[in-house]
VEXDREN-2710 file (C-alpha; in Angstrom, 1 decimal):
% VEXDREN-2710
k/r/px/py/pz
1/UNK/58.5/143.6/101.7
2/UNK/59.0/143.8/98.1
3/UNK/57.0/145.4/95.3
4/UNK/56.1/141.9/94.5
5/UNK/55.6/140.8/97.4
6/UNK/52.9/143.3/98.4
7/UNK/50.7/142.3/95.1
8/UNK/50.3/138.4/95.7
9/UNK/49.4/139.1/99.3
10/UNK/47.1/142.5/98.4
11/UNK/45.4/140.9/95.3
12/UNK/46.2/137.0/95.1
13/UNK/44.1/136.1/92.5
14/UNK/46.3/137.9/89.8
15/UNK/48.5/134.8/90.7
16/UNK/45.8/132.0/90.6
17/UNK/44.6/131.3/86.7
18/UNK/41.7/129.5/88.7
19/UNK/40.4/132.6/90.1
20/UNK/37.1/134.8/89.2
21/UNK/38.9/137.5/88.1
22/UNK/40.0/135.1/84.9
23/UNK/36.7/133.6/84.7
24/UNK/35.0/137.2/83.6
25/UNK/37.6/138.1/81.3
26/UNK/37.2/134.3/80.0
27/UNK/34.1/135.3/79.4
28/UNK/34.3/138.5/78.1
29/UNK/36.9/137.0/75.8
30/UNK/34.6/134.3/74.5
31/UNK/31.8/136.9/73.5
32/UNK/34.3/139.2/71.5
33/UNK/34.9/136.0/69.6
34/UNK/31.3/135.1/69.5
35/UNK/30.7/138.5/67.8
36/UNK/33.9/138.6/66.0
37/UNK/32.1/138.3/62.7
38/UNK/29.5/140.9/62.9
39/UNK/32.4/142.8/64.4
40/UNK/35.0/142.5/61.8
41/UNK/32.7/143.3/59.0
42/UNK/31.1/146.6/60.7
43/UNK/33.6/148.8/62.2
44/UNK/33.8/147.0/65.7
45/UNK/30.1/147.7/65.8
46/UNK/26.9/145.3/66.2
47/UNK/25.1/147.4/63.1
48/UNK/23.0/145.2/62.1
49/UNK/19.5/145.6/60.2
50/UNK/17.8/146.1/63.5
51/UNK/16.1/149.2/64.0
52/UNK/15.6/149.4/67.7
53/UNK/19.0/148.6/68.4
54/UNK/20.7/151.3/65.8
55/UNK/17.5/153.8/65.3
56/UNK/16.4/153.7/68.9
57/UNK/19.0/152.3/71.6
58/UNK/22.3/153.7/70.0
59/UNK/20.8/157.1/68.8
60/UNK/19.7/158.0/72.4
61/UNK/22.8/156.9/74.0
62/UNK/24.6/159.9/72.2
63/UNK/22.3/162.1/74.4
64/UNK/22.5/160.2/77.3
65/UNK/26.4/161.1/76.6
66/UNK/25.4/164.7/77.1
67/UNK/23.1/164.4/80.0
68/UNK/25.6/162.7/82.3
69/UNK/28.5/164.5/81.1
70/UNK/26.4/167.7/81.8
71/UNK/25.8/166.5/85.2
72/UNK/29.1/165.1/86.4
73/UNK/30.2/168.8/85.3
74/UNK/27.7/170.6/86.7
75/UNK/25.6/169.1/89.4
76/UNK/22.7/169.9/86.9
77/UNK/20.3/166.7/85.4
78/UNK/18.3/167.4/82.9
79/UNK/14.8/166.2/84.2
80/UNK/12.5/167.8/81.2
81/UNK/14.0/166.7/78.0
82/UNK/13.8/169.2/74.8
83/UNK/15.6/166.4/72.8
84/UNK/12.1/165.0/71.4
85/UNK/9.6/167.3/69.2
86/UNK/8.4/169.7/72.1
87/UNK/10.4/167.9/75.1
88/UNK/9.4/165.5/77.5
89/UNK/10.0/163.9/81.1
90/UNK/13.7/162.8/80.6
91/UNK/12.9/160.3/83.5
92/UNK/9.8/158.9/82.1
93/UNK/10.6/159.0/78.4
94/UNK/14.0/157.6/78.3
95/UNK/14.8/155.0/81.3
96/UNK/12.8/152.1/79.3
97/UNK/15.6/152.8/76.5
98/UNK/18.8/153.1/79.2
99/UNK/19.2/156.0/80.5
100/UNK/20.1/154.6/84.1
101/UNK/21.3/151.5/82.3
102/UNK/24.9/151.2/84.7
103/UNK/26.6/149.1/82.1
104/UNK/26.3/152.6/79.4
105/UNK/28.4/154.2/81.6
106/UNK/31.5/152.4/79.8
107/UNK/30.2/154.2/76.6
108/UNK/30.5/157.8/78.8
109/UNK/34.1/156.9/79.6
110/UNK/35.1/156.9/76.3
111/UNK/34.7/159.7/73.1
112/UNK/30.7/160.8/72.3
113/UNK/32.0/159.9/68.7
114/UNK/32.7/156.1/69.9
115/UNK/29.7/155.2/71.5
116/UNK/28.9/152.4/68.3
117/UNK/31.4/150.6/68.8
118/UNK/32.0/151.1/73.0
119/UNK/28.1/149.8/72.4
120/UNK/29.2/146.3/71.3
121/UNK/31.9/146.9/74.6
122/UNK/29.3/147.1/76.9
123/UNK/27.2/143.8/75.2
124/UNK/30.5/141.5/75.8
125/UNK/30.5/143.2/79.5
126/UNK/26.9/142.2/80.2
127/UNK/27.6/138.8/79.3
128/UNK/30.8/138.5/81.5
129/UNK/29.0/140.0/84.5
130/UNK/25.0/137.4/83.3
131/UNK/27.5/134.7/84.0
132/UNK/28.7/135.9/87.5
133/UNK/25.6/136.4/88.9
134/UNK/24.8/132.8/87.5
135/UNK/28.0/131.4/88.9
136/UNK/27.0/133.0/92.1
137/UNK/23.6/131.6/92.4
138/UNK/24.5/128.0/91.3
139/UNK/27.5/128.2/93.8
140/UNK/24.9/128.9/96.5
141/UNK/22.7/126.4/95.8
142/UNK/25.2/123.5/96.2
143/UNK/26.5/123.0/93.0
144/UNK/30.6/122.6/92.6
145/UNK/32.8/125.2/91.4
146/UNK/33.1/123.4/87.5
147/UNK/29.6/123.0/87.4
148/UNK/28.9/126.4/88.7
149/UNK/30.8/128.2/86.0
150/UNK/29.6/125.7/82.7
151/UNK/25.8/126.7/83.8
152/UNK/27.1/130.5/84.0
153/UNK/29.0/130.1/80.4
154/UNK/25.3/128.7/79.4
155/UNK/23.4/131.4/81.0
156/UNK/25.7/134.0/79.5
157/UNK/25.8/132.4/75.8
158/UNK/21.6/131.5/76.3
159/UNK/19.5/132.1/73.4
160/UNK/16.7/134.6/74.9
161/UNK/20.6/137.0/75.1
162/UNK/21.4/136.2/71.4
163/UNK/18.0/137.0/70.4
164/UNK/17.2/140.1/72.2
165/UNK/20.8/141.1/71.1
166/UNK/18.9/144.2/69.5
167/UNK/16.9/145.0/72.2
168/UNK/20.1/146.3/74.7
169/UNK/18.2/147.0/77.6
170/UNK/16.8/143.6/77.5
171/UNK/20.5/142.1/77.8
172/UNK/21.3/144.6/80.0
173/UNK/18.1/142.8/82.2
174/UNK/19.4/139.3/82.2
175/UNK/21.9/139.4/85.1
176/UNK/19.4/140.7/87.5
177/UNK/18.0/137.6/87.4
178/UNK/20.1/135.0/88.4
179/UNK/20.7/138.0/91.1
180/UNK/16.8/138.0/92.3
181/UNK/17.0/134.0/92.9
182/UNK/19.9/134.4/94.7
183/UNK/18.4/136.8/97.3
184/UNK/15.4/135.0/97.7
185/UNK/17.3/132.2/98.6
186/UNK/19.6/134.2/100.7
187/UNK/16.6/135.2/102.4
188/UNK/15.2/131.8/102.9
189/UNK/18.2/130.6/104.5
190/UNK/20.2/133.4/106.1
191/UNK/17.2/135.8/106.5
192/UNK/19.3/138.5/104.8
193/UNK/17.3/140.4/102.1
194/UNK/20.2/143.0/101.1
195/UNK/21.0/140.9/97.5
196/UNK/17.2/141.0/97.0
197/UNK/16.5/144.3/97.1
198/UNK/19.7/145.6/95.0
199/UNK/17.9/142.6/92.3
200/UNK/14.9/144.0/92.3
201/UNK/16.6/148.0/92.2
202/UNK/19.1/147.5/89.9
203/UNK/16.2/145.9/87.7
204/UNK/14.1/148.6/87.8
205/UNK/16.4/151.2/86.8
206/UNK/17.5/149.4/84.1
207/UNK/13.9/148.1/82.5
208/UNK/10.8/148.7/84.5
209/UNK/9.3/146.6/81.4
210/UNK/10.7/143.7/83.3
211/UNK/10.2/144.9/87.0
212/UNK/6.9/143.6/86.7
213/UNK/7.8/140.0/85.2
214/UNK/10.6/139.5/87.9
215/UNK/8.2/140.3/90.6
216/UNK/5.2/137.8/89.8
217/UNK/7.6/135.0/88.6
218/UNK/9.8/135.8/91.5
219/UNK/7.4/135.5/94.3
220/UNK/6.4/132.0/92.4
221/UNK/9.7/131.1/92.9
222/UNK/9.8/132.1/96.1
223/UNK/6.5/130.7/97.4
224/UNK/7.4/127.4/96.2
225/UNK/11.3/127.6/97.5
226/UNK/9.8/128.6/101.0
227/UNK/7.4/125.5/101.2
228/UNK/9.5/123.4/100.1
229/UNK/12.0/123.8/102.5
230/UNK/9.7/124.9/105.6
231/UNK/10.3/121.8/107.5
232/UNK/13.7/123.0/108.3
233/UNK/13.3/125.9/110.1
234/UNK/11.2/126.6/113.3
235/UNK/7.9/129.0/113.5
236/UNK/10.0/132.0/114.4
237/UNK/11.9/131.9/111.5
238/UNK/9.3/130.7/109.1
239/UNK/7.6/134.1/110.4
240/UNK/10.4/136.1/109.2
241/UNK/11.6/134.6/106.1
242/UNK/7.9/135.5/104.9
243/UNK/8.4/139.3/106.9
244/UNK/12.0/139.7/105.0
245/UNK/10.4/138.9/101.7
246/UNK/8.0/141.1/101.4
247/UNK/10.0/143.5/103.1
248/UNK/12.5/143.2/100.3
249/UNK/10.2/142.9/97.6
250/UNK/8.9/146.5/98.3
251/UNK/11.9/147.8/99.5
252/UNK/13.8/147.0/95.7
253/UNK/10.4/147.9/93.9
254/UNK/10.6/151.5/96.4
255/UNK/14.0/152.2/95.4
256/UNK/13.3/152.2/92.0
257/UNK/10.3/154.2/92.3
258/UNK/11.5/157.2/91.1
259/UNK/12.3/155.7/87.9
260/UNK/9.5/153.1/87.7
261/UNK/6.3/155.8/88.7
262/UNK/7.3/158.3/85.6
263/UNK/7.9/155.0/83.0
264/UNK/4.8/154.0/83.9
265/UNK/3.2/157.2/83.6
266/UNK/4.6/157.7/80.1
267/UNK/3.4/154.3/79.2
268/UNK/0.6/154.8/79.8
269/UNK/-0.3/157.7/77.5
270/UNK/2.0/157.1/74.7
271/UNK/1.1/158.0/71.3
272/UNK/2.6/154.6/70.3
273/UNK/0.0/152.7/73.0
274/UNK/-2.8/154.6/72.1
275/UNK/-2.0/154.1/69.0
276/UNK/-2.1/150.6/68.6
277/UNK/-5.4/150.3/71.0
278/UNK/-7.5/152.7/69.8
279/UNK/-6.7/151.0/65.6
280/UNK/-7.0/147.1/67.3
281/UNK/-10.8/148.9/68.1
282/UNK/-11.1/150.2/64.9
283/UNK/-10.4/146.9/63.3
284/UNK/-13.0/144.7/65.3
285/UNK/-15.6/147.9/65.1
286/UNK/-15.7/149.2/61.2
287/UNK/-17.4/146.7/59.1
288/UNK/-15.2/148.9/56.1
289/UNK/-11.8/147.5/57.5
290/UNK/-11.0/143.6/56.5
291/UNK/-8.1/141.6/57.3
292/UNK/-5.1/142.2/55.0
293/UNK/-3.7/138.6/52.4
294/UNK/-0.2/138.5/52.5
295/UNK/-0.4/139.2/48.6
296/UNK/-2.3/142.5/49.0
297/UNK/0.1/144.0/51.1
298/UNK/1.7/146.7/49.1
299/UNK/5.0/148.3/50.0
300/UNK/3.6/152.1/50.6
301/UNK/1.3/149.6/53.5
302/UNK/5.1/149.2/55.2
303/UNK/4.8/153.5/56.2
304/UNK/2.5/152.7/58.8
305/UNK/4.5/150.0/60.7
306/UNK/8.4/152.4/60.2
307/UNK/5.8/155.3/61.4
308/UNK/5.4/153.6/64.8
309/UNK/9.6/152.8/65.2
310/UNK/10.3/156.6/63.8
311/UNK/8.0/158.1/66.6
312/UNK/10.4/157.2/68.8
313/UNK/13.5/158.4/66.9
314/UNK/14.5/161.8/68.0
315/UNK/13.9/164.8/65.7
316/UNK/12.3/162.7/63.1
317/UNK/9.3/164.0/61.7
318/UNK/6.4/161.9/61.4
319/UNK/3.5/162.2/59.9
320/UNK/0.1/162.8/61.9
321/UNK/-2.2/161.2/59.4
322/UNK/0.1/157.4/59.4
323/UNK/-1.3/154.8/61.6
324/UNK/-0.8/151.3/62.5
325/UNK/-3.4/149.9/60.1
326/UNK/-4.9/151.5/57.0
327/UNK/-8.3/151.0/55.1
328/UNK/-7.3/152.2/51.8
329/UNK/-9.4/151.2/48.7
330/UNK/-6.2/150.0/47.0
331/UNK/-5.4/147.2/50.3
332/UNK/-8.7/145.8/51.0
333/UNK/-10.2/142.2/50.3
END
């Protein structure tokens, strides 16, 4: 057997234009062309005016560089973090902005000094891999191969992607759910749970923020899936289609734990939360504090909303004394 011969039998779809394999990179292809603007006129990078993406997201990802670098070295992961003001759980503190994000670990492959524009890589990669999950769910659920893959280009090209463009761990989300719906219906039908819980894990490592949301929407969906098709299965399996579900509802939300428990944690007594709680009270509570007119809003007014993104900046000082909303002489009514 021939060189040749062993590739088309070993990996046929090389040889079949028809094939998955050409469907990502179509894909993948399609969103380098969909960004080519932005990326043409910034370095290969998505740079735009948005300050979580570029402040926030891509900042951190050069330490997240270090971390796993450090590890894959050494064995050793940095659990308590001295990269912000006095340090913090590395866990807790940085997993809402990617640091188990999976599709970041093309950035790691490459250069710490490339990570802007192996960024913008890893965006067109997330959209090739939204729209196999979506192909893959619409496949299951009856539709035909053509019709499969135009609802995946749609899911990858969707406008909730394009607008959370600058919110990368958002994006990073979106193929987990076509995933969860999948394994719910896999459970439903095949009472196998395994595509499930990876949905739910991989979702939770990526953004517990969204954990939650897939979890309540997802048993909607399921509740009403499970009904609806009820009729067609006995009492035995009815009894453990609704035992599989939970089952792999706790088991993804369990695997994650370990990310989700600390995020959570952290949440909850963030200077940013408590921020933006304890001024809301102020508002509705001090007589001396009005509602701002667009026309009295000064520009100095602006410090206290960039206070709130620069908090979150590493090793950018921030003043103690800014806060979300000000009653100043010079802004009042």
């Amino acid at each position: 057997m021939t060189f040749g011969q062993l590739i088309r039998e070993k990996l046929p779809f090389l040889f079949n234009i028809r094939s998955l394999f050409y469907f990502f990179w179509l894909v993948f292809f399609i969103g380098m062309a969909w960004m080519a603007y932005g990326l043409i006129n910034n370095s290969f990078t998505q740079f735009y005016p948005w300050t979580d993406y570029f402040g926030q997201y891509v900042t951190m990802t050069f330490y997240y560089h270090d971390v796993w670098h450090t590890f894959f070295k050494t064995g050793y992961f940095e659990l308590y973090s001295p990269n912000t003001y006095l340090g913090s759980d590395n866990i807790g503190s940085n997993s809402y902005y990617g640091l188990f994000d999976p599709f970041l670990f093309i950035c790691y492959l490459f250069p710490r000094s490339w990570i802007p524009q192996t960024f913008a890589l890893a965006t067109m990669v997330k959209g090739a891999v939204g729209a196999m999950a979506m192909r893959a769910y619409l496949k299951y659920m009856g539709l035909s191969e053509s019709t499969s893959r135009v609802g995946a280009m749609a899911f990858a090209f969707n406008g909730w992607v394009n607008y959370f463009v600058g919110f990368p761990s958002f994006v990073s989300s979106a193929f987990t759910f076509p995933l969860i719906l999948l394994g719910i219906e896999k459970v439903i039908k095949e009472r196998k749970p395994l595509t499930l819980i990876m949905g739910l894990f991989l979702l939770g490592i990526i953004s517990f923020f969204f954990l939650v949301v897939a979890c309540v929407w997802g048993v909607i969906y399921a509740l009403w899936r499970y009904f609806w098709t009820i009729r067609k299965r006995n009492l035995k399996e009815n009894l453990w289609v609704i035992a599989l579900g939970i089952a792999g509802f706790a088991l993804g939300i369990a695997m994650s734990a370990w990310t989700l428990l600390p995020s959570l944690s952290k949440t909850r007594t963030s200077e940013l939360s408590l921020d933006i709680s304890s001024n809301l009270l102020a508002v509705t509570q001090s007589e001396r504090c009005k509602p701002y007119r667009l026309s009295s809003i000064r520009p100095s007014d602006t410090l206290s909303f960039l206070s709130l993104e620069a908090d979150t900046i590493p090793g950018l000082p921030t003043p103690s004394s800014t806060r979300l909303l000000s009653c100043s002489s010079s802004s009042r009514l």
